[in-house]
C-alpha positions in Angstrom: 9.5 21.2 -13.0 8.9 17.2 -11.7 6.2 15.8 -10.5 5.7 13.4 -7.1 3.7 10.8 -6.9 1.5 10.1 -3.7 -1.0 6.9 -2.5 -2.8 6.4 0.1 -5.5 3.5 1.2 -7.7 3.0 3.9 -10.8 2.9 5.7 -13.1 5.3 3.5 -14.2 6.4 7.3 -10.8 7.6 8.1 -10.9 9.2 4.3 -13.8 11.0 5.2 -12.1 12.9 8.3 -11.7 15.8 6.0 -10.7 18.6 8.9 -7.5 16.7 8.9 -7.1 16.5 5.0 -7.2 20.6 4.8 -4.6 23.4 6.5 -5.9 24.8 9.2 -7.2 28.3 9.3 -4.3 31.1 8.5 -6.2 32.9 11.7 -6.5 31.0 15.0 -9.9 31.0 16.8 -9.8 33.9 19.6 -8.6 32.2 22.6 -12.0 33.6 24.3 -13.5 31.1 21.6 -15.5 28.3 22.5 -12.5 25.9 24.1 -13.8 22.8 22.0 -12.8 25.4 18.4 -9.9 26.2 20.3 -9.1 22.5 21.2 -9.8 21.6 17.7 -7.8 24.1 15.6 -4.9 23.4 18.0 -5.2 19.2 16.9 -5.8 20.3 13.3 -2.7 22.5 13.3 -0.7 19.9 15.0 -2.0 17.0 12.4 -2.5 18.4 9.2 1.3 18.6 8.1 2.1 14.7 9.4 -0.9 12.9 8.7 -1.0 10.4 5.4 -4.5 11.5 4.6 -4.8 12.9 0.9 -4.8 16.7 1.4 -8.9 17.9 -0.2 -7.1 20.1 -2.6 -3.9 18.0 -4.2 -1.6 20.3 -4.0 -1.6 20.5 -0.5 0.7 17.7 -0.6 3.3 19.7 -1.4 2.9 20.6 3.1 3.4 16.7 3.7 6.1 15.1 4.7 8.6 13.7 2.0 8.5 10.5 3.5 5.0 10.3 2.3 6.1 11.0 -1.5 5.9 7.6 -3.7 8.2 8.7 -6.6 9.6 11.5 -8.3 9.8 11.8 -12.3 10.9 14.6 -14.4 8.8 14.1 -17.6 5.1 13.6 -17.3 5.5 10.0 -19.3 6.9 8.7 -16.5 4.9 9.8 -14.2 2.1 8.5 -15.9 3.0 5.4 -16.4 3.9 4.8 -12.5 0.1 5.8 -12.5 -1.0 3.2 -14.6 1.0 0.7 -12.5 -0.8 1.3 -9.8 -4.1 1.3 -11.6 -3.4 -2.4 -13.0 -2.0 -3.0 -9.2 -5.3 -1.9 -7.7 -7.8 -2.2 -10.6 -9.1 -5.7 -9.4 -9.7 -4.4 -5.9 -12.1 -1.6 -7.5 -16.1 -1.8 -6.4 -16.9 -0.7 -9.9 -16.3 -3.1 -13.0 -16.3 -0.2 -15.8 -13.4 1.6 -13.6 -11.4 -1.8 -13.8 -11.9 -2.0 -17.8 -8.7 -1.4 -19.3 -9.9 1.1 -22.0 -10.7 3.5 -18.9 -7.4 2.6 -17.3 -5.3 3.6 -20.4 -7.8 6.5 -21.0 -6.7 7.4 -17.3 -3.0 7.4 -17.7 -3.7 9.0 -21.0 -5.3 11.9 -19.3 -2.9 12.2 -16.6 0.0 12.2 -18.9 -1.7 15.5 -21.3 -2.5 16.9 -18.1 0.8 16.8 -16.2 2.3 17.8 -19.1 0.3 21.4 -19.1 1.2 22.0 -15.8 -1.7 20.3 -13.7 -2.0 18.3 -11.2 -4.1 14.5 -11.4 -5.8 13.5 -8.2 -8.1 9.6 -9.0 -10.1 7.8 -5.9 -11.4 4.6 -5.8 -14.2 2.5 -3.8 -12.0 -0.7 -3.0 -13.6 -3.3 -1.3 -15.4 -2.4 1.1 -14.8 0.1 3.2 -11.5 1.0 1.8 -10.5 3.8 -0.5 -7.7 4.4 -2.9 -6.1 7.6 -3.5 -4.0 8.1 -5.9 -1.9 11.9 -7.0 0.7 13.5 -9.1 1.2 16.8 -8.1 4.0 19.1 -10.2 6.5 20.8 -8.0 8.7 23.6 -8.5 6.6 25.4 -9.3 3.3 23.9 -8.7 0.2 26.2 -10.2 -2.0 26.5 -7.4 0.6 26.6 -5.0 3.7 28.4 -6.8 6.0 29.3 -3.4 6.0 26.1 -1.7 9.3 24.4 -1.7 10.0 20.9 -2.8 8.7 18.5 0.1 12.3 16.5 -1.0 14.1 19.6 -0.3 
């Protein structure tokens, strides 16, 4: 097992586009279906797997690109504390003081690193200045829980 890390920031507006942050539908609309369903499950199943947006469940990144993977560790320490880099990185961009205290930082990477290290994935977000958004995720690969047969996005 080793775990990828993934960011992402931007307009929380984009962010908020979630039919392109989930897969699209297993079943295609009928093609008798109204043509703007049709028209829209055809741009979500062209999008979904090459957009940057943060998947809605995390380990849907494991369908992205590799090129959008951030770093790659095989113990969950490491992972964590490439986490906590980019908490300090970001943590004076955050709208809310208490998430840029550093007790809650360190009780972040804390969390992440326990949580990684059973097998789960960690998925944080963040209000930046406004209107931006940080997403941050470590997703386990190889296998991953949720998603056990997809293949390493690295190959």
């Amino acid at each position: 097992m080793h775990h990828h890390g993934y960011l992402w920031t931007g307009a929380k507006q984009r962010f908020d586009e979630e039919a392109l942050r989930r897969p699209p539908h297993p079943d295609p609309p009928p093609a008798s279906g109204r043509p703007e369903l049709v028209q829209r499950y055809k741009d979500v199943r062209a999008e979904f797997p090459v957009v940057d947006l943060p998947p809605l469940e995390t380990a849907y990144w494991l369908l992205k690109p590799g090129r959008l993977v951030r770093g790659t560790w095989s113990e969950p320490g490491e992972a964590a504390r490439w986490l906590g880099a980019r908490l300090v990185e970001y943590a004076p961009r955050f709208m809310s003081g208490a998430d840029r205290a550093s007790t809650r930082l360190a009780a972040l990477v804390n969390s992440a690193a326990e949580g990684l290290g059973g097998g789960a994935d960690v998925s944080l977000g963040f209000y930046l200045e406004r209107p931006s958004y940080l997403s941050l995720a470590l997703v386990c690969c190889s296998p991953n829980r949720a998603q056990p047969d997809r293949a390493c996005p690295l190959g």
